[in-house]
C-alpha positions as CSV (number, residue, x, y, z in Angstrom):
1,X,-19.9,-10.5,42.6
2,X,-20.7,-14.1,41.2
3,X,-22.1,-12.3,38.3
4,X,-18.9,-10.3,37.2
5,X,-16.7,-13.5,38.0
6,X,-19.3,-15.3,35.6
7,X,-18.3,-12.4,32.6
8,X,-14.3,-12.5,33.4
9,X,-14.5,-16.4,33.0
10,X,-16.5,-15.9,30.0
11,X,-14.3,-13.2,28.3
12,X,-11.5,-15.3,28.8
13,X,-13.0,-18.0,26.9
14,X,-14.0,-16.2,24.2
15,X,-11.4,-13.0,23.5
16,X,-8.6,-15.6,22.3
17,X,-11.1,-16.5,19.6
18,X,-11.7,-13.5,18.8
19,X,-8.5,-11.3,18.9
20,X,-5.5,-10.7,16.7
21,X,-3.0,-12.8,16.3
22,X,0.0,-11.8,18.9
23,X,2.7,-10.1,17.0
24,X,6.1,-11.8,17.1
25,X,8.9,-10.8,19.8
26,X,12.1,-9.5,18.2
27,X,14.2,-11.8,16.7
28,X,16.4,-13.3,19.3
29,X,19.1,-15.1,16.7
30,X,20.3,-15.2,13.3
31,X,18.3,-17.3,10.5
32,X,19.6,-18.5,7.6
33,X,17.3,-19.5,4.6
34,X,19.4,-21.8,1.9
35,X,18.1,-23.3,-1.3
36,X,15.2,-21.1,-2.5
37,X,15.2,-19.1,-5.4
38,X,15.6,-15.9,-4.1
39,X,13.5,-12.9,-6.3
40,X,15.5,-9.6,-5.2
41,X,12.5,-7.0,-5.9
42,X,15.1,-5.0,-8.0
43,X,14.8,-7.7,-11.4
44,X,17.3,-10.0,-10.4
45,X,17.3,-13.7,-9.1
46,X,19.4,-15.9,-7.4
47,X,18.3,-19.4,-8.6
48,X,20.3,-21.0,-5.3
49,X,20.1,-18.8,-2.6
50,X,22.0,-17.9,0.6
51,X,20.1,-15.4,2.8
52,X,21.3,-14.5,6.3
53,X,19.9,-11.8,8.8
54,X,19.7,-11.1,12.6
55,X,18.9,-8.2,14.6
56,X,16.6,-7.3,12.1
57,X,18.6,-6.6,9.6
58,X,20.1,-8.8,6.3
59,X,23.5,-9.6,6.6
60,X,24.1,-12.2,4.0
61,X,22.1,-12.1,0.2
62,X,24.1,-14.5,-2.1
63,X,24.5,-18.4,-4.1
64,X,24.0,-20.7,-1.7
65,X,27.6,-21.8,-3.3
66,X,29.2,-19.2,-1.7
67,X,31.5,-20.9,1.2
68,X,30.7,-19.0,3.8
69,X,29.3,-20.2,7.8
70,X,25.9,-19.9,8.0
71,X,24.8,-18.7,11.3
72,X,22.2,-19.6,13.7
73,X,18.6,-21.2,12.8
74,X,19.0,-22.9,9.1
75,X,15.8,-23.3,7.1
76,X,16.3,-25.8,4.0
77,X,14.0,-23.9,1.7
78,X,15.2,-26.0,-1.4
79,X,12.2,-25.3,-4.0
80,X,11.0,-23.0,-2.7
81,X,10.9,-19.3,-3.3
82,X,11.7,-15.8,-1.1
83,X,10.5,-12.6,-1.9
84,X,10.6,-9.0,0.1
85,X,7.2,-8.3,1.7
86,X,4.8,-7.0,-0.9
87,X,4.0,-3.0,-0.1
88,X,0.3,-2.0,-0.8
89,X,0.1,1.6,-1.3
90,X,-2.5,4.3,-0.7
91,X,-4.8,2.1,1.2
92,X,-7.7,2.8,3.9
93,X,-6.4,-0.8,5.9
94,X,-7.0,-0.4,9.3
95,X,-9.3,3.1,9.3
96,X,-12.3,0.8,8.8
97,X,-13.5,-3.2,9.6
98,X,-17.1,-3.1,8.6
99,X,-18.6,-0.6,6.0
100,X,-21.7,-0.6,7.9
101,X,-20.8,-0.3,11.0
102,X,-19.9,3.5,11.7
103,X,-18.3,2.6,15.1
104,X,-15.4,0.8,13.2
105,X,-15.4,3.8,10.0
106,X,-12.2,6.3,10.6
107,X,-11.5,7.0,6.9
108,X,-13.2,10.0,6.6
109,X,-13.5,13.0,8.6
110,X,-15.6,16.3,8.2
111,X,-14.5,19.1,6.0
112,X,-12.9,19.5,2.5
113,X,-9.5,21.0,3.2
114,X,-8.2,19.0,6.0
115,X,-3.9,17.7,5.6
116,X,-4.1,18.1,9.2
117,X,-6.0,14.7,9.9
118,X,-3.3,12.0,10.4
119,X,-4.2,8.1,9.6
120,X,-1.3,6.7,12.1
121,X,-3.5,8.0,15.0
122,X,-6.6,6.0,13.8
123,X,-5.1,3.3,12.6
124,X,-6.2,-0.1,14.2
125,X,-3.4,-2.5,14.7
126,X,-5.6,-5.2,15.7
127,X,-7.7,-5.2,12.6
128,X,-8.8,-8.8,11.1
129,X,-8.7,-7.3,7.7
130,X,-5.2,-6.2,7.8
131,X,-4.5,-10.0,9.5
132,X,-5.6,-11.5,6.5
133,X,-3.0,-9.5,4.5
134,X,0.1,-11.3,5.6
135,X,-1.0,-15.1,4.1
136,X,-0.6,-13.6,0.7
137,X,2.7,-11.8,1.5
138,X,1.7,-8.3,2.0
139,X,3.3,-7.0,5.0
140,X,3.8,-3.3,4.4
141,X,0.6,-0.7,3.9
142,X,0.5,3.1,3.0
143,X,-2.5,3.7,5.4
144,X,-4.0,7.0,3.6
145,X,-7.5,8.9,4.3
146,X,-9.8,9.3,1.6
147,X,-13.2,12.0,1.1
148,X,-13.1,15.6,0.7
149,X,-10.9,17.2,-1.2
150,X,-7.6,17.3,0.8
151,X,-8.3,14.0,2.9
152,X,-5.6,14.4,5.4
153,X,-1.8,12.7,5.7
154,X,-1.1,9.1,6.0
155,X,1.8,7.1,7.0
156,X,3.5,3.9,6.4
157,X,2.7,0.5,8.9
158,X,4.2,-2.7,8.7
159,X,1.4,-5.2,9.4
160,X,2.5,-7.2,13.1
161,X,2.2,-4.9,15.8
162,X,0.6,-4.1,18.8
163,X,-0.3,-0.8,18.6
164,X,0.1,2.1,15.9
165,X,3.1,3.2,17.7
166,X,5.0,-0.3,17.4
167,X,3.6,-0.5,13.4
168,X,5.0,2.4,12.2
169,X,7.4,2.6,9.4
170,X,7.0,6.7,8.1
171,X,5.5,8.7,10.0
172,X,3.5,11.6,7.7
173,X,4.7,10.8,4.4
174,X,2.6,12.6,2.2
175,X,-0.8,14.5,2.2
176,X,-3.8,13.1,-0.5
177,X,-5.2,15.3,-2.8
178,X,-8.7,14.1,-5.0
179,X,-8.1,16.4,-7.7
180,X,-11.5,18.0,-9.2
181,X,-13.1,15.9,-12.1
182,X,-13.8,18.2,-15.5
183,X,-16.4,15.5,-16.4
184,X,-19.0,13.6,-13.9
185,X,-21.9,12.0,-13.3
186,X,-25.7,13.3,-13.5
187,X,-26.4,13.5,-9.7
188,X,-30.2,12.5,-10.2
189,X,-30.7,12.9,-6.8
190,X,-29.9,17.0,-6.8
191,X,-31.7,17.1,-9.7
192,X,-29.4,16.8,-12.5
193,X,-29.5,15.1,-15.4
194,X,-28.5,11.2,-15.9
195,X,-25.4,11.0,-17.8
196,X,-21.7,11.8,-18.3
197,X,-21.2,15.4,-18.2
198,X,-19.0,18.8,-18.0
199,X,-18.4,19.3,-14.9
200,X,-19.8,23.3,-14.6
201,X,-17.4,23.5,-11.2
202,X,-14.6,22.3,-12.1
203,X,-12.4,25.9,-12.4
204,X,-14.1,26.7,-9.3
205,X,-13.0,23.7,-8.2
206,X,-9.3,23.9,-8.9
207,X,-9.0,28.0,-7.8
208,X,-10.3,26.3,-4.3
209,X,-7.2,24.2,-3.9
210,X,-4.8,27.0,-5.6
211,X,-6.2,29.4,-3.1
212,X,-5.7,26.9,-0.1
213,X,-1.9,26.3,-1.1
214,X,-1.4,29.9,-1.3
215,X,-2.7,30.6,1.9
216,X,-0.8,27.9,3.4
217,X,2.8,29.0,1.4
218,X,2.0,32.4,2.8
219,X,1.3,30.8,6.4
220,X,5.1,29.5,6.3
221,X,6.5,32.2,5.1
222,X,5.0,34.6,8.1
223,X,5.3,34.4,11.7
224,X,1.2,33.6,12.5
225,X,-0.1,34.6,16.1
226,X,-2.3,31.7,16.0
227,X,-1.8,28.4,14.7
228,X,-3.7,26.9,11.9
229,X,-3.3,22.9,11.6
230,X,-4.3,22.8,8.2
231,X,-1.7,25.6,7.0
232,X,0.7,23.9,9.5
233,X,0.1,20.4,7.7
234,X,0.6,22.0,4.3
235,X,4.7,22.7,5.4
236,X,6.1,19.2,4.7
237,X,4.4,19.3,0.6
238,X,5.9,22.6,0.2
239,X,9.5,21.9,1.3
240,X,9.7,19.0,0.3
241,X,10.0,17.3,2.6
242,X,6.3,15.4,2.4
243,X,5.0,13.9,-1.1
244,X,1.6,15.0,-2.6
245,X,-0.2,12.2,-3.5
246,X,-2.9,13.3,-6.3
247,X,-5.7,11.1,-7.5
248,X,-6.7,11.8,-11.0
249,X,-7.6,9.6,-13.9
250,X,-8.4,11.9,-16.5
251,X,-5.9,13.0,-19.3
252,X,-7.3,16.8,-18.5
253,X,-7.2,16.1,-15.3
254,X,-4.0,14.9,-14.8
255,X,-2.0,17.7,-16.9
256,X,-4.5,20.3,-14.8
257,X,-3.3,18.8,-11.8
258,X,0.9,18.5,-12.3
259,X,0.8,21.6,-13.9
260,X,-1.0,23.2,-11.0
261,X,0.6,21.5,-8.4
262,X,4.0,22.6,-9.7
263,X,3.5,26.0,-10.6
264,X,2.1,26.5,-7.0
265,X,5.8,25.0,-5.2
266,X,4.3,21.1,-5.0
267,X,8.1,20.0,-5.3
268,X,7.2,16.3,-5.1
269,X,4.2,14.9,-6.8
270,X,3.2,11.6,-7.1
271,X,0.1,10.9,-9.2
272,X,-2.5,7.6,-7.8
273,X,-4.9,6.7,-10.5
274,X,-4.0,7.5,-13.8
275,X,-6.2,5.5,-16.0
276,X,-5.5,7.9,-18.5
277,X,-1.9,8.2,-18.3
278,X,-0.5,6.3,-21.0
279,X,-1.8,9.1,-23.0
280,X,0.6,11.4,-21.6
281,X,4.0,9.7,-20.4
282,X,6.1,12.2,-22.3
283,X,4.3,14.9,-19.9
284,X,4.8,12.4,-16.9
285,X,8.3,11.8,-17.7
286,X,9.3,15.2,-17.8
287,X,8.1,16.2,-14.8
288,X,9.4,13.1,-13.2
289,X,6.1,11.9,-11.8
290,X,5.8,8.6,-10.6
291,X,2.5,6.9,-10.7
292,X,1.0,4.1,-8.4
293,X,-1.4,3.2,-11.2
294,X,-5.1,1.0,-10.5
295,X,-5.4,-2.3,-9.8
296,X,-5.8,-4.7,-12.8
297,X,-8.7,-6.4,-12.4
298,X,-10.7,-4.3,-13.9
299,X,-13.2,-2.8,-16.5
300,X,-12.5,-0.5,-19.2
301,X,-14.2,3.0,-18.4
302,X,-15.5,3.8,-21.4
303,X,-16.9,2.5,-24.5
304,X,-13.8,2.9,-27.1
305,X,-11.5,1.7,-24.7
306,X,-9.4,-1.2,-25.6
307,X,-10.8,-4.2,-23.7
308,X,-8.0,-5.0,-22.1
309,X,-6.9,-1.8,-20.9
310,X,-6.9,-2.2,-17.2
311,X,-4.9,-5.0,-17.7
312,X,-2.1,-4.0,-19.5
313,X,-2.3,-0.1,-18.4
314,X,0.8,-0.5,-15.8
315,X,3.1,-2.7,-19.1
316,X,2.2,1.0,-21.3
317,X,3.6,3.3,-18.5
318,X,6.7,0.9,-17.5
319,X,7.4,0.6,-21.6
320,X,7.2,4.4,-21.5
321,X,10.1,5.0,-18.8
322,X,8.1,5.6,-16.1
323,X,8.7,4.8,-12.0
324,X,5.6,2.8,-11.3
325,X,3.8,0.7,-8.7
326,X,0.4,-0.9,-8.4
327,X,-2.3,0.3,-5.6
328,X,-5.9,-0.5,-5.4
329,X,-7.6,2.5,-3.9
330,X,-10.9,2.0,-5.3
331,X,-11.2,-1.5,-4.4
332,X,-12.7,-2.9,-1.1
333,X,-9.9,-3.1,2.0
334,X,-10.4,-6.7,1.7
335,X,-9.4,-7.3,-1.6
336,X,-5.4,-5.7,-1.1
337,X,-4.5,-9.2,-0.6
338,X,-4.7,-9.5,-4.0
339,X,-2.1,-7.3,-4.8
340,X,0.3,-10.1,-5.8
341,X,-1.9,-11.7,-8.5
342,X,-2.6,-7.8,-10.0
343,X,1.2,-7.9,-10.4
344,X,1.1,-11.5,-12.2
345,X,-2.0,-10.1,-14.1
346,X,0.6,-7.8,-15.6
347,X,3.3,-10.4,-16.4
348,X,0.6,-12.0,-18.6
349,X,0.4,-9.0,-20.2
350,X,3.9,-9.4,-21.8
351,X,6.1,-7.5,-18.7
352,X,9.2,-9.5,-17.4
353,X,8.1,-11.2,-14.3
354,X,10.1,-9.4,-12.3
355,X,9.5,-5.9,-13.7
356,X,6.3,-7.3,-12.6
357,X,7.4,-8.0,-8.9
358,X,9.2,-5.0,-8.5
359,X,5.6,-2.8,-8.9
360,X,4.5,-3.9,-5.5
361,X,8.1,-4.5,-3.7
362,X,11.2,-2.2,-4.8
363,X,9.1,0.6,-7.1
364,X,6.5,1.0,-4.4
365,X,9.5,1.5,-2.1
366,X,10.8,3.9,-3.8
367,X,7.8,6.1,-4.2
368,X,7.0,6.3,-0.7
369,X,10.0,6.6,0.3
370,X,10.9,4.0,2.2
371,X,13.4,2.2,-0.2
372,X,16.4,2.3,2.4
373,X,14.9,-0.1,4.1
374,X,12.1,-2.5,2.7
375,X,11.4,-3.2,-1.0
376,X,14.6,-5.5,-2.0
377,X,16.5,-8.3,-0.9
378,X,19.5,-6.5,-0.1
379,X,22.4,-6.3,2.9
380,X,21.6,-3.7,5.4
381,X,17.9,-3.7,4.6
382,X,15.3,-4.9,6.8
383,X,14.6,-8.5,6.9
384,X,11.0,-8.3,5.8
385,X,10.3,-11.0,3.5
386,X,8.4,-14.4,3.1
387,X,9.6,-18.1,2.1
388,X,6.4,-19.3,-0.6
389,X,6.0,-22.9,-1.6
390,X,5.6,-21.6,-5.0
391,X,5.5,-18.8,-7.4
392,X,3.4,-16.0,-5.0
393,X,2.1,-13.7,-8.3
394,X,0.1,-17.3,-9.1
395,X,-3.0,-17.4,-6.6
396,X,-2.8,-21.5,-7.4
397,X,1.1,-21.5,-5.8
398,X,1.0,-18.7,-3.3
399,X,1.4,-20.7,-0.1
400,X,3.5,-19.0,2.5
401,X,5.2,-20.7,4.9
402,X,6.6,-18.7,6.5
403,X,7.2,-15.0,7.1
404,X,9.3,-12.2,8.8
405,X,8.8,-8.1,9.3
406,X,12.0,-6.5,10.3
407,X,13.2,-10.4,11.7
408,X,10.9,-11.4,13.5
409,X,8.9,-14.8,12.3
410,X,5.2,-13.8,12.3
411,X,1.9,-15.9,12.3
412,X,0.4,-16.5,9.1
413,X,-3.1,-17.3,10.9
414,X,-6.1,-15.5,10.8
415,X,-9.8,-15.7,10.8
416,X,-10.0,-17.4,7.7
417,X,-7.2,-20.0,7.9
418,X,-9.0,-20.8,11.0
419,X,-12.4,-21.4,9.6
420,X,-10.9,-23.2,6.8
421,X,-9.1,-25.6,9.4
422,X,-12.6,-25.8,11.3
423,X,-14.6,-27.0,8.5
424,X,-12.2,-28.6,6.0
425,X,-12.4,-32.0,8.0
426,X,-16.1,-32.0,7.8
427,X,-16.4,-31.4,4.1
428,X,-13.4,-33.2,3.1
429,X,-15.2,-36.3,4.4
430,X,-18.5,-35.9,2.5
């Protein structure tokens, strides 16, 4: 009895340490934030600004000019800046902590074909990688599956919640499809051949997903005895009513896959990736497919690649017309709080800083989906947004102080910004 009292007491101690960061209650009164420039997520600024919300919900957007009553809790945000929470798209946040640890690795499930594996369910609210997300101003995640070839559905989460339940935003937006590659790497441990190659497979490949769809169009259409869930998962792509979220990179690829896709009643498409795009925005364009294009910090793939490529990759499809928004799939979980300083890498790359905003707050908003509600600064939308001491695309003047999902004023600690307090007195003195 002593014994288990002795591991209660010491639990107690030690869990506060350890665990998240207790989401906020819902907001309880109105706030007002005057004074800060105020950058929409739509291209436009107010220099002066005059932001009012309650219940959630913005009520006021405006010059802080504007003679008007400002209601309840005032914050004097006077040089400072407010932004709309920054949306990171296509992202394994919360399916896994630690790569090594298989205990805490939900991103991938067995089999090839399977839409009918839903990230919500595994998604870990409680995650200190997600945590540190919200310092930097990303609040809002598209928590996607990856492996196989159809890796399963994902859904939308805003990131201060206790459960999966409480963090959803959309529920089953889309299903993710890694499209065949016509070109791969020598697998020296099967006994190939170092190297870049043609891919031998890859029209077997692509009649394995063009049978699937088939077989699941022809699943809707009848009146099954049994049910299939990956058939049944298929539904919400082929009305409609779901997006298909295809990763490809390649120029062949990428025409293979719209094409395809389309032909095969794909209504909406939505293309993650597309290193080779720019190549092909007239084909992109006319099939109005949007694309939530790699992360900027990059390499160039191959050897007659500009150097600069990666950086200015999202500037070439923007110039061309296209809806786009920045992700950072291949990247480690970790580094999505990034996403902010991807975006300014771009406005250094000759795009109107906010054109360069908008690619990871209104555009990402709009190809997911969610743009009703979150993305922009606007009346009637949810007040998710964060006040930064400085410009937050510039990792030297991102500094939030403060920051709000749907209202309600969130913690910006985590793990980090508690070590940092821990041991910046004892260095600082040295």
């Amino acid at each position: 009895m002593k014994k288990s009292i002795l591991i209660l007491l010491a639990l107690a101690v030690f869990i506060p340490g350890w665990a998240q960061q207790t989401p906020a209650p819902k907001q309880s009164e109105a706030i007002t934030i005057e004074g800060a420039t105020a950058h929409l997520g739509n291209g436009d600024i107010i220099e002066s600004s005059l932001i009012m919300f309650e219940d959630g919900k913005l009520t006021f957007v405006g010059d802080s000019k504007m003679k008007i009553a400002r209601k309840g809790k005032v914050i004097d945000a006077t040089g400072k800046h407010v932004y709309p929470g920054f949306i990171a798209p296509a992202k394994t946040l919360g399916l896994i902590e630690i790569n090594s640890v298989r205990a805490t690795d939900d991103q991938d499930e067995i089999g090839e074909l399977i839409p009918h594996v839903r990230s919500l369910i595994a998604y870990n609210a409680e995650s200190k990688v997600v945590e540190s997300m919200r310092p930097n101003g990303v609040l809002i995640g598209q928590i996607a599956p990856s492996g196989g070839r159809i890796s399963g559905t994902s859904s939308i989460v805003q990131f201060d919640a206790w459960n999966w339940e409480d963090a959803a935003v959309k529920v089953d937006d889309g299903v993710h499809l890694n499209w065949p590659r016509s070109f791969r790497q020598g697998r020296w441990w099967m006994g190939e051949e170092r190297g870049y190659r043609p891919n031998k497979d890859y029209k077997e490949d692509v009649a394995t997903v063009v049978t699937f769809i088939k077989n699941a169009t022809a699943y809707g259409k009848g009146t099954p005895k049994e049910l299939n869930p990956a058939f049944a998962a298929m539904q919400g792509v082929l009305d409609g009513s779901q997006k298909m979220y295809v990763y490809a990179d390649g120029e062949k690829e990428i025409i293979d896959a719209v094409n395809t896709l389309k032909n095969n009643g794909i209504k909406e498409v939505v293309l993650v990736g597309g290193y080779e795009a720019y190549k092909i925005t007239d084909f992109l364009k006319k099939n109005n497919i949007p694309v939530l294009v790699q992360f900027t910090h990059n390499l160039p793939v191959f050897d007659d690649d500009d150097y600069d490529l990666p950086y200015k990759l999202p500037k070439l499809l923007v110039d061309a017309g296209l809806l786009v928004a920045l992700q950072n799939n291949e990247a480690s979980n970790f580094q999505t709080r990034n996403l902010p300083f991807y975006a300014g890498q771009v406005g250094q790359q000759g795009l109107d800083k906010e054109k360069a905003l908008q690619l990871i707050t209104g555009n990402s908003a709009k190809i997911l989906g969610i743009d009703d509600s979150y993305g922009t600064l606007e009346v009637g939308k949810s007040a998710t947004l964060f006040i930064s001491e400085g410009d937050a695309l510039d990792m030297r003047t991102n500094k939030l102080s403060q920051a709000f999902i749907d209202g309600r004023d969130i913690s910006l600690e985590t793990h980090q910004t508690e070590l940092w307090k821990r041991y910046m007195g004892k260095y600082e003195g040295e």
